[in-house]
Structures are given as structure tokens and as C-alpha cells.
gemmi code that builds the backbone of each chain (N, CA, C; Angstrom):
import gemmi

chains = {
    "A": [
        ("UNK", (-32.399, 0.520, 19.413), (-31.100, 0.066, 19.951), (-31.046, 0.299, 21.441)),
        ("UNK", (-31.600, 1.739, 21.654), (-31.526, 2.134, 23.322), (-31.997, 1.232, 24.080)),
        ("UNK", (-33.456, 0.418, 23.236), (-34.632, -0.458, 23.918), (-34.071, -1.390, 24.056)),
        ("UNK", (-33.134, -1.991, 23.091), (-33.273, -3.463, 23.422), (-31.773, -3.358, 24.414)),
        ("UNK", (-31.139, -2.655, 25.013), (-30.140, -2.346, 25.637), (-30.570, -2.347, 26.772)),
        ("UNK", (-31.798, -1.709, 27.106), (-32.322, -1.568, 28.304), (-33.276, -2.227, 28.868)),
        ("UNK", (-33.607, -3.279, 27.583), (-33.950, -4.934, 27.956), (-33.281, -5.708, 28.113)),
        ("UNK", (-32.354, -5.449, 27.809), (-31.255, -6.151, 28.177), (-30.536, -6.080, 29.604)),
        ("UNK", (-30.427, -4.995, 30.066), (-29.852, -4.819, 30.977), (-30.916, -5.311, 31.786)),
        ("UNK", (-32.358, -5.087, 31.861), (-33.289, -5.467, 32.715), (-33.436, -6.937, 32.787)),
        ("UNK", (-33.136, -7.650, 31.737), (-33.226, -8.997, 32.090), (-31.807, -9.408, 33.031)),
        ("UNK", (-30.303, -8.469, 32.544), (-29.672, -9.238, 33.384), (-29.610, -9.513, 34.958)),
        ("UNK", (-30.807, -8.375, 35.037), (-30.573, -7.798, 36.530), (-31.996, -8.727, 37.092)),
        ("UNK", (-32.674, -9.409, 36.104), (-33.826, -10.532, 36.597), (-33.312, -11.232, 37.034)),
        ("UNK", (-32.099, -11.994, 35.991), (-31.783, -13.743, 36.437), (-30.517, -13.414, 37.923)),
        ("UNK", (-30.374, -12.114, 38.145), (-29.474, -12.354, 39.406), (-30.662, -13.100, 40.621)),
        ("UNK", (-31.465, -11.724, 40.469), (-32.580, -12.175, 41.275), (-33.651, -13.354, 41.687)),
        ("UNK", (-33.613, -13.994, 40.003), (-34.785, -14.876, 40.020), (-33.906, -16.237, 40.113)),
        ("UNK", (-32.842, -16.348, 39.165), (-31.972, -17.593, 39.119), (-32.958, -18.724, 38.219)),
        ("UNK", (-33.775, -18.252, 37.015), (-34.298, -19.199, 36.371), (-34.756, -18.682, 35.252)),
        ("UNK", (-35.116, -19.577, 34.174), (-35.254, -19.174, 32.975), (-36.577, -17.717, 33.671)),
        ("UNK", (-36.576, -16.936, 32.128), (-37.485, -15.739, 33.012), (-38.560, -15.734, 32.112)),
        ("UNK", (-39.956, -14.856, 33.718), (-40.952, -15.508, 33.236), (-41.745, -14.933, 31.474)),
        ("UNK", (-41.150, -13.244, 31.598), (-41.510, -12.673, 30.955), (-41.326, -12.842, 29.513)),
        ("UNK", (-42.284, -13.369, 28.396), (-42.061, -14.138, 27.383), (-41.337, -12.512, 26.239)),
        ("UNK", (-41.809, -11.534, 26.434), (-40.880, -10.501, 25.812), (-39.540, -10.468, 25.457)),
        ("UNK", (-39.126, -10.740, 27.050), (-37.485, -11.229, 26.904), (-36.859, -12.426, 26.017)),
        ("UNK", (-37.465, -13.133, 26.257), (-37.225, -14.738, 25.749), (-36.067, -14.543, 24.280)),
        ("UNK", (-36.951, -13.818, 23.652), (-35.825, -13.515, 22.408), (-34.404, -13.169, 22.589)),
        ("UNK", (-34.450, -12.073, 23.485), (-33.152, -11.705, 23.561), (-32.274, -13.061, 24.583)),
        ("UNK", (-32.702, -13.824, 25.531), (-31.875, -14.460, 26.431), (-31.128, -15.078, 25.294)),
        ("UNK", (-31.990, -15.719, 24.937), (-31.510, -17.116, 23.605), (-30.721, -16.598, 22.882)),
        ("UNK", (-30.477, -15.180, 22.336), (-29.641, -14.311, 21.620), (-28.627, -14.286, 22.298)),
        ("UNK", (-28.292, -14.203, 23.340), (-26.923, -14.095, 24.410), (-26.873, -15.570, 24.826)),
        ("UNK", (-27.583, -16.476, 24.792), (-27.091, -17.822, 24.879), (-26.231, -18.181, 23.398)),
        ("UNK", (-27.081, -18.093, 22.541), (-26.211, -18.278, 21.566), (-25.031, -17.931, 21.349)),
        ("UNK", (-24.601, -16.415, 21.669), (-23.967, -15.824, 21.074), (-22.508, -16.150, 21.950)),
        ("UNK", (-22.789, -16.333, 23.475), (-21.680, -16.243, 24.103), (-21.683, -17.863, 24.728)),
        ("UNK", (-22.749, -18.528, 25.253), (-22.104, -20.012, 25.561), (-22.052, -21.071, 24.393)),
        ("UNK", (-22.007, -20.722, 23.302), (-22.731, -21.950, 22.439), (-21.329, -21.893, 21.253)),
        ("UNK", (-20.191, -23.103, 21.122), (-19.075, -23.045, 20.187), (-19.934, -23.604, 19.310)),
        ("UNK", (-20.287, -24.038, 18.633), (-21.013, -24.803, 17.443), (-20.900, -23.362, 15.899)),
        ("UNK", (-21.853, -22.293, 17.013), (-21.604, -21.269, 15.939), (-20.540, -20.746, 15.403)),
        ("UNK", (-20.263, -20.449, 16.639), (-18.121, -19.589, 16.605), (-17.206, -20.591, 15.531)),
        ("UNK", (-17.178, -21.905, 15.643), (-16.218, -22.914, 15.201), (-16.460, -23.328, 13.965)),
        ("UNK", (-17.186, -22.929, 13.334), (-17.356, -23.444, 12.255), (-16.032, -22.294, 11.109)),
        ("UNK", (-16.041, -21.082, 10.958), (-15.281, -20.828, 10.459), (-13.934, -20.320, 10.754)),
        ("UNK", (-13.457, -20.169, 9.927), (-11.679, -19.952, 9.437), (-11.356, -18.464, 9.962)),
        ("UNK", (-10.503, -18.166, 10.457), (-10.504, -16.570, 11.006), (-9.495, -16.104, 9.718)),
        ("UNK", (-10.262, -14.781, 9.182), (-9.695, -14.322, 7.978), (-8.349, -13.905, 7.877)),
        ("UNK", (-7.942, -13.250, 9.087), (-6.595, -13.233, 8.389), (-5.826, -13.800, 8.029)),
        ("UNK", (-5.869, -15.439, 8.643), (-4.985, -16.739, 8.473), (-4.927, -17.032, 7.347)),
        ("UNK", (-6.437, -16.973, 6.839), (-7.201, -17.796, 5.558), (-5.964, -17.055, 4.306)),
        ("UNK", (-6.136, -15.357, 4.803), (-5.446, -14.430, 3.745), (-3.812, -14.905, 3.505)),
        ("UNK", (-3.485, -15.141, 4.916), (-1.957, -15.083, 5.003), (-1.513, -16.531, 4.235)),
        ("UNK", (-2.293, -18.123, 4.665), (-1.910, -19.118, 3.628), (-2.077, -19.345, 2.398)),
        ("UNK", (-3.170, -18.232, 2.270), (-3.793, -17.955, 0.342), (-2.407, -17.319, -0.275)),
        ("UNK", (-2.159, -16.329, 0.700), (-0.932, -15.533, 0.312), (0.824, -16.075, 0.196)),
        ("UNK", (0.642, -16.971, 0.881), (2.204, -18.108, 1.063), (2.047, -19.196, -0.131)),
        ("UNK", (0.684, -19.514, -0.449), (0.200, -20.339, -1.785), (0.503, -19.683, -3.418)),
        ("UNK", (0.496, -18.043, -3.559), (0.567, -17.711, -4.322), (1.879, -17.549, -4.711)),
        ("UNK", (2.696, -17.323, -3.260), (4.306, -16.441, -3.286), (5.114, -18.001, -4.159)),
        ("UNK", (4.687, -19.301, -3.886), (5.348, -20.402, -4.060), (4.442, -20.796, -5.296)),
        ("UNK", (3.845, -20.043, -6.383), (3.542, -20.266, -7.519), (5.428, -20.443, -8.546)),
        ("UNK", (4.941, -21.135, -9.420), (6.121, -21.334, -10.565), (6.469, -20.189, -10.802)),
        ("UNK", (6.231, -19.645, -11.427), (6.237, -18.226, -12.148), (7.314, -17.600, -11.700)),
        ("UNK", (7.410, -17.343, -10.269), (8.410, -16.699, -9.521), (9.390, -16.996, -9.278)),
        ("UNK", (10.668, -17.506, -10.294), (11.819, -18.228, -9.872), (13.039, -17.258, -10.026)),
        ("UNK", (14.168, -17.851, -9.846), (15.616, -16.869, -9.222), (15.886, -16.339, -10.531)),
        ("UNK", (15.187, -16.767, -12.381), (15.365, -16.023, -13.365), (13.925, -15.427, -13.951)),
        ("UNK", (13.215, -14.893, -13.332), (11.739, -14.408, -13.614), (12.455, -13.143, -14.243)),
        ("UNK", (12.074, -12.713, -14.965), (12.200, -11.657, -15.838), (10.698, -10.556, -16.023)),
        ("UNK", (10.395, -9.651, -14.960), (9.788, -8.643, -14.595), (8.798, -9.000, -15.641)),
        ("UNK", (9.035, -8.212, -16.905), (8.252, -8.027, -18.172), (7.468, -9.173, -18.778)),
        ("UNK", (8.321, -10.203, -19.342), (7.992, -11.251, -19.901), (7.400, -12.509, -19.016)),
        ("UNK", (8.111, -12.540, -17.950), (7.712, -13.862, -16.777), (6.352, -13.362, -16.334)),
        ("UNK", (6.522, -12.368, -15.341), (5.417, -12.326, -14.411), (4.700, -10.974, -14.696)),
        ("UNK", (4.931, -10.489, -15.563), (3.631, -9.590, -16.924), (3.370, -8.740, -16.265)),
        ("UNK", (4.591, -8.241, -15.852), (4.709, -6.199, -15.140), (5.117, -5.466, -16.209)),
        ("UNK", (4.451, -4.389, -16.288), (4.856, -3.281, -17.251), (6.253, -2.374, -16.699)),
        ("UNK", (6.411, -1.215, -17.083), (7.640, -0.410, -16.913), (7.356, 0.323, -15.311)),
        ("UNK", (6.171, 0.676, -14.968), (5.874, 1.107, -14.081), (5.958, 0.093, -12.474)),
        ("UNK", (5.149, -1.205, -13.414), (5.547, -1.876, -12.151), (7.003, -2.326, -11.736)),
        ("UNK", (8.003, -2.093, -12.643), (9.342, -2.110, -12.321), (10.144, -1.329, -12.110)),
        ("UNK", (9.692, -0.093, -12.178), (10.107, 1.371, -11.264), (9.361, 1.078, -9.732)),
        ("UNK", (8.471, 0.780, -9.331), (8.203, -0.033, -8.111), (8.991, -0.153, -7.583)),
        ("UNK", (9.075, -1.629, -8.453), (9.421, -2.700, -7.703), (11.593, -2.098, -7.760)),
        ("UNK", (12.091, -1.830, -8.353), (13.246, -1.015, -8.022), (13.238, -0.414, -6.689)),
        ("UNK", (12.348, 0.755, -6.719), (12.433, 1.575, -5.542), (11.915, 0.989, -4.347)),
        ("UNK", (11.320, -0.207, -4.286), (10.865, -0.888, -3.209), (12.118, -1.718, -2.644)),
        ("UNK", (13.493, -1.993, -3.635), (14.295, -2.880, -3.657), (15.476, -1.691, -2.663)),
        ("UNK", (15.057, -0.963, -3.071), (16.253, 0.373, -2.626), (15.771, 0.586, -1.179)),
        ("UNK", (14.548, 0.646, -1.091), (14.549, 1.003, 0.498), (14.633, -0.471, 1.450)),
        ("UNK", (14.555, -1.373, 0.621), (15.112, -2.650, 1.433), (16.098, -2.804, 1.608)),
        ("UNK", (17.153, -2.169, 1.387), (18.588, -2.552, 1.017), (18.856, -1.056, 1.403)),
        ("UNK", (18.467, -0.363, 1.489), (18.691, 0.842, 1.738), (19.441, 1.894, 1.410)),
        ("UNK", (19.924, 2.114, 0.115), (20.554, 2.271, -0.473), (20.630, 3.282, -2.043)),
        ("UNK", (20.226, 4.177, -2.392), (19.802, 4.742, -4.099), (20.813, 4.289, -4.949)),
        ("UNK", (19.790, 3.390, -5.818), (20.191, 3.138, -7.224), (20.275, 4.079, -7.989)),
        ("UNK", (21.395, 4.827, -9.345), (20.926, 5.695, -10.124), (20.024, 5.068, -11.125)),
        ("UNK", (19.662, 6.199, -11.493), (18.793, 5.989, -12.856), (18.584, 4.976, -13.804)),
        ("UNK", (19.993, 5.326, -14.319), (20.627, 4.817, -15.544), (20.959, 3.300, -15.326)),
        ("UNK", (21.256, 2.368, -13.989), (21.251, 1.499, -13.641), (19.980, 0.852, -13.430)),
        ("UNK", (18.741, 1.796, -12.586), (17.858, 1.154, -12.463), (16.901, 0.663, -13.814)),
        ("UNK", (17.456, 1.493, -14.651), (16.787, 1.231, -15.941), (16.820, -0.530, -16.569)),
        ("UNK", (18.239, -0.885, -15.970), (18.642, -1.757, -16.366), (18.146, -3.479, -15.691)),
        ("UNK", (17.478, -3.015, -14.598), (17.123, -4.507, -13.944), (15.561, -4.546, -14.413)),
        ("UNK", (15.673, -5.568, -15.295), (14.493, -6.274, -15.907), (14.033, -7.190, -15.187)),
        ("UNK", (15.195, -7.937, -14.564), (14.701, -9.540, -13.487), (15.434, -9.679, -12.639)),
        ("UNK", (15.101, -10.414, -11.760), (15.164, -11.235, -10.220), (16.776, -11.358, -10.773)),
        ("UNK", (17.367, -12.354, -11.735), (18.648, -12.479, -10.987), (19.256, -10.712, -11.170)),
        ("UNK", (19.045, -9.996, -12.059), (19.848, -8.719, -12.599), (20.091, -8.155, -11.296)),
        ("UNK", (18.724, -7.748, -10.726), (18.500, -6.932, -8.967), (19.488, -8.196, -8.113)),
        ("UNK", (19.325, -9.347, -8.093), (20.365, -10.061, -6.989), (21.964, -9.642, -7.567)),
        ("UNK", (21.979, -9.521, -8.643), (23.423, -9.356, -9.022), (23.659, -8.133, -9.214)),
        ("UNK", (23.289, -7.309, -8.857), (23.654, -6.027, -8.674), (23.488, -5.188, -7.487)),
        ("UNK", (22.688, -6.032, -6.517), (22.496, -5.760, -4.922), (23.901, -6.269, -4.629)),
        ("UNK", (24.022, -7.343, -4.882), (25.412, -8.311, -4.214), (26.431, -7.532, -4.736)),
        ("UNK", (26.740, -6.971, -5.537), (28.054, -6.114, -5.933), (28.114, -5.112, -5.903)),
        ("UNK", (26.839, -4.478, -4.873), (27.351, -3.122, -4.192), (27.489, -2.702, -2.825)),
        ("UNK", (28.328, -2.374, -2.422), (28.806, -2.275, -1.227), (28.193, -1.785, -0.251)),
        ("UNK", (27.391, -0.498, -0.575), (26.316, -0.292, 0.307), (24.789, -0.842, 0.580)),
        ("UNK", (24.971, -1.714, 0.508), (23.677, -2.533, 0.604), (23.933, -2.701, 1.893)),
        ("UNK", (22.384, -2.971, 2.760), (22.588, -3.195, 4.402), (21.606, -4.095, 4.302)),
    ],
    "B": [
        ("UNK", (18.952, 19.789, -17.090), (18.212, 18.442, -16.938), (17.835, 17.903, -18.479)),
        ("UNK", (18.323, 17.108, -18.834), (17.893, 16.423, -20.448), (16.433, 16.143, -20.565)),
        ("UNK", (16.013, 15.599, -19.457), (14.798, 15.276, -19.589), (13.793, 16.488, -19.606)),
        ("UNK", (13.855, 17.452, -18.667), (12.990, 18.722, -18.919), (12.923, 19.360, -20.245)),
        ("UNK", (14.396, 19.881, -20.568), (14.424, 20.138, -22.026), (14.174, 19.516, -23.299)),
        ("UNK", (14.009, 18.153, -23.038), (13.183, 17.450, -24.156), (11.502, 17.418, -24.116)),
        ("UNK", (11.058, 17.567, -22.856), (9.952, 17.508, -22.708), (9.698, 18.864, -23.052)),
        ("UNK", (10.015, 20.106, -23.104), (9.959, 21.169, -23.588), (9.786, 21.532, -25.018)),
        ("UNK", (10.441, 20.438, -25.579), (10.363, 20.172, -27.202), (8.790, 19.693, -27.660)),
        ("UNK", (8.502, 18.557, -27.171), (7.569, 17.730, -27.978), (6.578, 17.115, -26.835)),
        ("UNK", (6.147, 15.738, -27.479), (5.724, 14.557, -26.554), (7.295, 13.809, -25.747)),
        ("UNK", (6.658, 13.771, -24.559), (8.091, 13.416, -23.812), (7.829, 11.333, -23.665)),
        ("UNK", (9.154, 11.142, -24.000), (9.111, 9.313, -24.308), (9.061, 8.849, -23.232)),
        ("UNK", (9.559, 7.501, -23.300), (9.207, 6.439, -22.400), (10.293, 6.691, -20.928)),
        ("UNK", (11.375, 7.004, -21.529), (12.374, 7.492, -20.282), (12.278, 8.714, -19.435)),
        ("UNK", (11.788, 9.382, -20.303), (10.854, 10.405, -19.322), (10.183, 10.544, -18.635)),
        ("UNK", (9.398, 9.936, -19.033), (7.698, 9.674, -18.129), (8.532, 8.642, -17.160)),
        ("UNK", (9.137, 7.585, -17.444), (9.873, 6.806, -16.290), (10.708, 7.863, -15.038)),
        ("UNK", (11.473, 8.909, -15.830), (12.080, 9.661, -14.987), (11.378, 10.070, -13.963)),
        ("UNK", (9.796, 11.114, -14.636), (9.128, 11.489, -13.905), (8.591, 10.795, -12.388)),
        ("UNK", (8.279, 9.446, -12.882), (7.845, 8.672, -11.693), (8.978, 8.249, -11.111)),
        ("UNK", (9.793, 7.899, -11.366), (11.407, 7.925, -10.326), (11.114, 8.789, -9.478)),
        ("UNK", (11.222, 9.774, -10.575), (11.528, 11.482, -9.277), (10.458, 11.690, -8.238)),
        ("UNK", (8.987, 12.038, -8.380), (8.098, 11.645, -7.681), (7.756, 10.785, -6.116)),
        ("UNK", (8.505, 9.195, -6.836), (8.838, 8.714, -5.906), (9.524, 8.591, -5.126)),
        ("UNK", (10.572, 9.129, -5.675), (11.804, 9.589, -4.452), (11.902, 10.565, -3.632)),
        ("UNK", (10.970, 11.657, -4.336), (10.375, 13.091, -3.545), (9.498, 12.568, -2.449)),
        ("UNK", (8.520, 11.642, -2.669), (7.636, 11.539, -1.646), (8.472, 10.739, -0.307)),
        ("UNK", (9.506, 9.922, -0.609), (10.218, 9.149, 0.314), (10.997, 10.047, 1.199)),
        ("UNK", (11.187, 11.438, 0.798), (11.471, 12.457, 2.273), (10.809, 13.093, 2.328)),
        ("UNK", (9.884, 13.030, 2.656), (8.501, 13.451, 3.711), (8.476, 12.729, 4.859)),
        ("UNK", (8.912, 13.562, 6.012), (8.700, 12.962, 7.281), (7.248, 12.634, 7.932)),
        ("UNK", (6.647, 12.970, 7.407), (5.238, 12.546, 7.692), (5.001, 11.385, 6.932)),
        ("UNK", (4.200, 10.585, 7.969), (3.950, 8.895, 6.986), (2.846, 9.279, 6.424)),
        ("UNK", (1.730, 10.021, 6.563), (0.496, 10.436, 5.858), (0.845, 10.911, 4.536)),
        ("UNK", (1.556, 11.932, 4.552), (1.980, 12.444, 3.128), (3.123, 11.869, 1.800)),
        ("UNK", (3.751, 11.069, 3.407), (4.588, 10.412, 2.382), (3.295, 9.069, 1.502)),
        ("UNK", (2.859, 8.427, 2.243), (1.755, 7.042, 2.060), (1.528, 7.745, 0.496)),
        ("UNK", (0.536, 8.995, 0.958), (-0.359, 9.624, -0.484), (0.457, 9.900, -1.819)),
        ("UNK", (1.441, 10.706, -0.862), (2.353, 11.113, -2.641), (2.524, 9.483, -3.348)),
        ("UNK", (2.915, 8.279, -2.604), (3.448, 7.716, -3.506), (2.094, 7.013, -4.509)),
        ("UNK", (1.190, 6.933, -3.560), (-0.118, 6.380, -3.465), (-0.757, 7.256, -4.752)),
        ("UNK", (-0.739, 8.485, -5.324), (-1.055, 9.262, -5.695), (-0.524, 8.894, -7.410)),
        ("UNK", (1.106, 8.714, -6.820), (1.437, 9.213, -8.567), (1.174, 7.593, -9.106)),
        ("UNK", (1.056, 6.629, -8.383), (1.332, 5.511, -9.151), (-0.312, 5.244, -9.557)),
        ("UNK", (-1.383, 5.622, -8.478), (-2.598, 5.912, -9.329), (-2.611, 6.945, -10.358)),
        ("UNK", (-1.797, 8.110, -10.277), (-2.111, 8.997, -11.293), (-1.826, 8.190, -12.848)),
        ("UNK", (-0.187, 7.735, -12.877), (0.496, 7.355, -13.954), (-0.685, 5.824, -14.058)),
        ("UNK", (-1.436, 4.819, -13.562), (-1.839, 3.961, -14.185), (-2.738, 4.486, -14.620)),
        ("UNK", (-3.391, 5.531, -13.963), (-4.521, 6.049, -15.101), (-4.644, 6.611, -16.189)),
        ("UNK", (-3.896, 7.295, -15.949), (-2.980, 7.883, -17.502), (-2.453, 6.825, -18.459)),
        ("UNK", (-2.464, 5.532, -18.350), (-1.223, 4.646, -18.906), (-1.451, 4.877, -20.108)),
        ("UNK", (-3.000, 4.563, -20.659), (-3.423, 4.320, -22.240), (-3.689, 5.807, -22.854)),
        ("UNK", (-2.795, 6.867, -22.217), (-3.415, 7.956, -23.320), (-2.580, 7.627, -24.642)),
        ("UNK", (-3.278, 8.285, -26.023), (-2.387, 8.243, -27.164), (-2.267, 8.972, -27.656)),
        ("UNK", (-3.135, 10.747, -27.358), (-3.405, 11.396, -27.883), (-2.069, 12.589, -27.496)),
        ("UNK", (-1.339, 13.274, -28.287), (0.271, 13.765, -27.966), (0.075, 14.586, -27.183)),
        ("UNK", (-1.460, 15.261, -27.533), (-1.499, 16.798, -26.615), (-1.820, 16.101, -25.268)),
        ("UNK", (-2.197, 15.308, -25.071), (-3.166, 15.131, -23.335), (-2.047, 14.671, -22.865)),
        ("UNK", (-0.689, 13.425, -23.854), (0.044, 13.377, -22.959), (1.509, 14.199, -22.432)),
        ("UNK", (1.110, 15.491, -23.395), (2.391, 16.552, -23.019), (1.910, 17.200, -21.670)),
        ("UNK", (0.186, 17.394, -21.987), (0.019, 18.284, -21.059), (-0.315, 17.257, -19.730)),
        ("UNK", (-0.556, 15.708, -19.576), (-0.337, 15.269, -18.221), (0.889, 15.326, -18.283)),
        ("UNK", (2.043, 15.072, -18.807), (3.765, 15.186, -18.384), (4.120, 16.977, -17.473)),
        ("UNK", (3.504, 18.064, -18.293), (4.029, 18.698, -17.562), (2.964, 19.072, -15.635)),
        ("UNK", (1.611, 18.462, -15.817), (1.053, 18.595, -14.610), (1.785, 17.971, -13.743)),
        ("UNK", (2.571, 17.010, -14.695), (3.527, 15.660, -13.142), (4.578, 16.480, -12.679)),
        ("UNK", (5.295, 17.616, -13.503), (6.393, 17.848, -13.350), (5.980, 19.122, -12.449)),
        ("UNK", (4.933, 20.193, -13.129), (4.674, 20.935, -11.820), (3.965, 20.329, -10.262)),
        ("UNK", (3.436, 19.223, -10.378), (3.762, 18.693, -8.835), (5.048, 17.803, -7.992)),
        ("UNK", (5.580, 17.548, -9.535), (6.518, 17.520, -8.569), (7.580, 18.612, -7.945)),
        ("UNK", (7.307, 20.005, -8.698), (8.375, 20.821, -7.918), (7.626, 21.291, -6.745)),
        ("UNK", (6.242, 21.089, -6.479), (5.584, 21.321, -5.615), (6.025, 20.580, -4.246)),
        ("UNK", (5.936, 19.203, -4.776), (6.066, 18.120, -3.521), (7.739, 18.847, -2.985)),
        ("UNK", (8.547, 18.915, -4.261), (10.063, 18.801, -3.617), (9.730, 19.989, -2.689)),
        ("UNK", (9.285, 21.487, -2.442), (9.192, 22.201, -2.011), (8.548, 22.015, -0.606)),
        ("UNK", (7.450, 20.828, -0.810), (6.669, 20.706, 0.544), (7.610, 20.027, 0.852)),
        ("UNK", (8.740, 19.169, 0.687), (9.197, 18.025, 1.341), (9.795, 18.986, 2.354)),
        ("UNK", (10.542, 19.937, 2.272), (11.526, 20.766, 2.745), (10.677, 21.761, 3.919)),
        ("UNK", (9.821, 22.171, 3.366), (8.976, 22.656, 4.190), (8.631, 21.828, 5.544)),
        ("UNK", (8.155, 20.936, 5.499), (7.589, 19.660, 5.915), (8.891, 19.718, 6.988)),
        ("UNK", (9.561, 19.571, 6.734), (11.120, 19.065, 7.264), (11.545, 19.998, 8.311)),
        ("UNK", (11.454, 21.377, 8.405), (11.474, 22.295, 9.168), (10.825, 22.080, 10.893)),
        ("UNK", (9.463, 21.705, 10.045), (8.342, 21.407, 11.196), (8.194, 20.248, 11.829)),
        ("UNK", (9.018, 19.301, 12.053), (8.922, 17.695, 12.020), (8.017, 17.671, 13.200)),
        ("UNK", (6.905, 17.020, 13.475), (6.873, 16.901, 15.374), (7.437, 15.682, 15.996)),
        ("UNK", (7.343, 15.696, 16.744), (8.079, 14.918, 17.907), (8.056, 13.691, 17.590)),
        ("UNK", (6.329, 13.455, 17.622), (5.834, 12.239, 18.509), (5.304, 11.648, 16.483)),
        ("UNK", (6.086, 10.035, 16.461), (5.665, 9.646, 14.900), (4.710, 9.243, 14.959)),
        ("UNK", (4.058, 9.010, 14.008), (2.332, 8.146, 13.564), (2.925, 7.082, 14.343)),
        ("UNK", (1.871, 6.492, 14.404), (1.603, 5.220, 14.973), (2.161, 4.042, 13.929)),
        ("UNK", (1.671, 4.467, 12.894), (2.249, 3.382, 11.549), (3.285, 3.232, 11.456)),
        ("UNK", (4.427, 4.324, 12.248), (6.402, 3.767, 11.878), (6.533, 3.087, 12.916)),
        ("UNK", (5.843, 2.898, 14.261), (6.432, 2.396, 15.305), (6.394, 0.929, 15.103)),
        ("UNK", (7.962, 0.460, 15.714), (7.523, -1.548, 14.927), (6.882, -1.942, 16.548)),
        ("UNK", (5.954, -2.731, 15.634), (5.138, -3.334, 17.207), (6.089, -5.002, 17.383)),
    ],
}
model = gemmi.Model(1)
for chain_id, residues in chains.items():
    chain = gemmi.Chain(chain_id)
    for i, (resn, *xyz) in enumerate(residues, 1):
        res = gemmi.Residue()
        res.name, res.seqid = resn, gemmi.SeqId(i, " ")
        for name, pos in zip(("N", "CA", "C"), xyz):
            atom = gemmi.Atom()
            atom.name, atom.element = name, gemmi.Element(name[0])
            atom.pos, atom.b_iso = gemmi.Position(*pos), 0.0
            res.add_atom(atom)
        chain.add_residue(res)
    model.add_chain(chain)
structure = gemmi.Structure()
structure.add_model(model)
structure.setup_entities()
């Protein structure tokens, strides 16, 4: 790694000097490696930059059927009890607000949590 | 507490073990530290899916009461924790 760093650096400090392809066929590998890498879009452009790819995969899934204003936790979209103690307490710090217990027990689905966010007063 | 004293009895049910992870999770949500808070929650919801399929009464009395002695643990660190706050937050609460 040190070597080819310090062939590197030695070639950059050739082409100030020489101003032409260089003569030393050793180098040759590496120039073409930094030609490629930094003047040449052909390589760069060909793909998709991942996080985008993630984020429209992810806007594709959110607008699946499944997920409508009466999805029902359990039966619709095939969360167990745990994933709806979650998804409760994820609902509470959005809204900011503690649900008791005995209530949270009670939201099975999407509309139950909208209709019981909307009719409490401390919701923010 | 209904729920302790039933779990004191027997195998503790479905509202229990729900309690437990309520409580848990609500313990870890005052922790002023985002590291500890991240893990506790990070922790029990791996603990409880791994646990999901026990059937056997003894393994799951005796994971119910390991949940319950960490959680009087956590409630204790939360408070602790709380004393000492520092100044300056993780990097992870600040909104960019």
C-alpha cells in the first residue's frame, strides 16, 4: 500500500515535469488507474446511488394495499402482540403523549389508534 | 402490582409478559443518554422475540422473572443516569 502510494506520488510529480504520457512502463498501470477512476463518467454513471434506490423501494412498499385507514395490526398486516406494543409506544412518542395500559391494549388497527389519538386532548 | 403477584403464583400470561415489555420500554425512554436508551429498547424487543416460542412453563417463569429483575435494574439506572446528565448530547438527537 505504502509502495504503490509512493508510486504514485512519484509519478505525479513526473507529469508536472515531463507533461507527457510517462516513459517508465512500471507506472503505466497505475496512470490508467487514476485515468479511469477520476476523468472517465462511463464507469461512475452507470449505477443508481443506493440510498435513492432504498428510499423509492421504500415509498413502493409504504403504498402497498395492505396498508389502508382499516388495516387491522394482527389480521391485515400479520404483526403479533409484540409488534403492537411497538408500534403503540412508537405512536405515543409521536404524539407525545402516554397511553395507559389498559387502553393501549385495546388498539388492534389504524382506524382504533386514529380514533383515539383524535379524542385526546393531549396529543401534540 | 397485579401483575407481579400473579407472576409470583405460576406461569405469567399473555398480559403480563405484554406488561413486562410496556414497562421496559417505557423505562428505557428516560434514559437521557441516546446510547442506553437505543440498547435498552433494542435489547428487550430482541430479548422478548427470542424468547417468543418458549413452551416449556419453567423456562418461561424463569425468563419472566429475569425481565422483571432487569427491569428494576434499568428503572434504578434510569435515575442514576439522570443525576449525571452531561452537557453536550450525542450527535444522534441533534436535528440536522
Amino acid at each position: 500500500m505504502a509502495a504503490v502510494g509512493s508510486a504514485l506520488l512519484k509519478h505525479l510529480r513526473l507529469r508536472v515535469q515531463v507533461q507527457a504520457v510517462p516513459r517508465n512502463p512500471s507506472y503505466a498501470l497505475s496512470f490508467s488507474a487514476i485515468r479511469r477512476r477520476f476523468f472517465s463518467e462511463d464507469v461512475r454513471g452507470s449505477f443508481l446511488d443506493k440510498s435513492e434506490v432504498a428510499d423509492r423501494v421504500i415509498s413502493v412498499v409504504k403504498n402497498f394495499q395492505k396498508v389502508t385507514p382499516n388495516a387491522n395490526f394482527q389480521s391485515d398486516l400479520g404483526l403479533d402482540s409484540l409488534d403492537t406494543v411497538e408500534i403503540v409506544m412508537a405512536l405515543e412518542e409521536e404524539f407525545g403523549f402516554e397511553i395507559p395500559d389498559n387502553e393501549a391494549d385495546k388498539i388492534n388497527s389504524i382506524n382504533l389508534a386514529v380514533d383515539f389519538i383524535a379524542s385526546h386532548p393531549q396529543a401534540k | 402490582m397485579a401483575a407481579a403477584a400473579a407472576a409470583a403464583r405460576g406461569v405469567p400470561k399473555r398480559s403480563e409478559v405484554l406488561w413486562l415489555f410496556r414497562s421496559l420500554l417505557r423505562t428505557a425512554r428516560q434514559f437521557s443518554d441516546y446510547n442506553i436508551r437505543e440498547y435498552t429498547k433494542r435489547r428487550t424487543i430482541d430479548g422478548f422475540r427470542l424468547n417468543r416460542t418458549l413452551s416449556d412453563p419453567d423456562s418461561i417463569t424463569s425468563a419472566f422473572s429475569d425481565g422483571k429483575a432487569q427491569l428494576e435494574v434499568a428503572k434504578r439506572q434510569s435515575i442514576i443516569y439522570s443525576l449525571y446528565t452531561p452537557k453536550v448530547k450525542s450527535i444522534m438527537e441533534l436535528k440536522s
